[in-house]
Every structure is written in C-alpha cells, then in structure tokens.
N, C-alpha and C positions, 0 to 999 in steps of 0.2 A: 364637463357636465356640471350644471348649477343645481344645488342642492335646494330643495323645498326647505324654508323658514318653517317651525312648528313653535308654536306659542303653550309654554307649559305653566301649569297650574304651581303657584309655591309650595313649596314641599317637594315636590317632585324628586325622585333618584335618578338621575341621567347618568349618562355614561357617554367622559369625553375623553379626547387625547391629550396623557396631562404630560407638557414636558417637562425631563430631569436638566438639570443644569449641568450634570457630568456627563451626559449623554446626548446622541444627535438625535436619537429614536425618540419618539413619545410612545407611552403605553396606554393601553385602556383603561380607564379608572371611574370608578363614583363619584358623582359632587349631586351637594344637593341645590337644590334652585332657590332663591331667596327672592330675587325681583316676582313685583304684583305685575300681571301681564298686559298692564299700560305702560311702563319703561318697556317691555321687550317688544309691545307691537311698535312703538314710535323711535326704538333702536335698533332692532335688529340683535341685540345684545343682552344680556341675563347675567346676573351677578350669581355667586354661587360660593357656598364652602366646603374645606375639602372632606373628602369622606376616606378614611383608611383605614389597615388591620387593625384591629384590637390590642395584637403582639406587639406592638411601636410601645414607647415607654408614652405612660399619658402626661399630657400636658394639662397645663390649670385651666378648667370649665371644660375638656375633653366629655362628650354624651356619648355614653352608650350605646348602641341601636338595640333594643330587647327584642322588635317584631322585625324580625328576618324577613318572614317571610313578606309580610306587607311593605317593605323598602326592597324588595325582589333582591335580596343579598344573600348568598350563600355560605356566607362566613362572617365570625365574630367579627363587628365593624365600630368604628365611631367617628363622630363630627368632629373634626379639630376646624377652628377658626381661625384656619386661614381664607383667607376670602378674594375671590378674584372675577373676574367679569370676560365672559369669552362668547363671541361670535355664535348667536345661534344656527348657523350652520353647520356652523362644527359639533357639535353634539349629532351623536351617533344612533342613542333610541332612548328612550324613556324606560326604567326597569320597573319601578315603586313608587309609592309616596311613604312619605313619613311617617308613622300611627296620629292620632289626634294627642296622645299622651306624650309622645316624644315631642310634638309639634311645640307643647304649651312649654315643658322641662327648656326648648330650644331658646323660644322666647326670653325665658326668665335667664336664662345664662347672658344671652346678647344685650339684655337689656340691663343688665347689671355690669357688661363689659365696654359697650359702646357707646358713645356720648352725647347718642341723639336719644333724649327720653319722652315720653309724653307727658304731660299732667291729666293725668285720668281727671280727675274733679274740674279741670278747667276749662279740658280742650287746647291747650295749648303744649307749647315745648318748653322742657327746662331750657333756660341760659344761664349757661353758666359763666358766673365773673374771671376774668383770668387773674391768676397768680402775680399779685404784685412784687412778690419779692424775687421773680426772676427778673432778671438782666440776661442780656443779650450777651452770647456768647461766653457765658457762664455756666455749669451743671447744676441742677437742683440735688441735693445729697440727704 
C-alpha cells in the first residue's frame, strides 16, 4: 500500500517511527518539522528535531514545551536538537504545532547554535572566515 505524501506546515508536531540503535523495533515518537514546505514538496522529505520526556537530563539549549496542549502532547516534553531528515511518508499524523512563543524562543536557540545566520540589516548570510590556526589532522584545545 503506497502511503499519501502530506506537506506539513513548520512547526508542526508529527509523530514518526523513531529508531533505537539497540533495538530492531522503532517506537512512536514526536519530532517537530523544521523544513518550509518548498524542500518537502520538491523532496518528498522534511528535516525535523527531536522531541522527548522532560524526565531525560537536559542538555544545552534543551526548550521546553509550556503549551501541551497546542503541540497535542500529553506529557512534560522538550526540543532537543537533534536534527534529522525522514521520508514524508513515514510520518504517521500530525498531533500540534508549536505555540507562536515557543516558535520564536526556537528560533533564537538555533540561531545562536547553528552556523547559518542571516544579517537582518543586510539581507544577506554571515560567512564566516575559517580558523587559521587549524591544521589538518590536529585538535583544536
């Protein structure tokens, strides 16, 4: 049976089969949708980060989720950035989106983690110079 492609809105709370590395099974889980749904109509694919308990020990820039109920979750949750990209096919239904106030907090976290920046006043993207003082096959300390 060929599953219907659905094109979801960013923010989105889905719910996909996320597999364990020590296990053959995958379980149902949250992840939230990050791709604008021009990559997913022209890939078939959606990037996504992952969504878990609360109870897990947080890790640095870990979010919250405050509105349960608007992310359709029914239990303490939060964003960890881990980020990975899975077949929209495989996504199982859509539960939530994200609040507007989670969305922005989201924002400001990834954008202060990840390396693509905008220049608001320019219009363009930071480039950034690479690190002269590394060598090749060397650690930076």
């Amino acid at each position: 049976m060929t599953r219907h492609i659905v094109i979801y809105d960013p923010y989105s709370i889905v719910v996909v089969p996320f597999p364990f590395a020590d296990k053959k099974a995958a379980k149902k889980r949250p992840a939230l949708v990050l791709s604008e749904k021009i990559f997913q109509t022209h890939t078939g694919h959606t990037t996504m980060l992952m969504i878990t308990s609360a109870t897990h020990n947080h890790w640095y820039s870990d979010i919250d989720i405050q509105d349960l109920e608007t992310a359709g979750l029914t239990s303490a949750s939060l964003i960890r950035q881990k980020i990975f990209t899975i077949d929209l096919r495989l996504v199982i239904k859509q539960i939530g989106i994200l609040a507007p106030a989670e969305q922005k907090k989201l924002q400001h976290e990834i954008s202060n983690n990840i390396a693509i920046r905008k220049n608001h006043h320019k219009s363009q993207y930071t480039i950034h110079q690479p690190d002269t003082t590394y060598k090749k096959g060397s650690q930076n300390k």
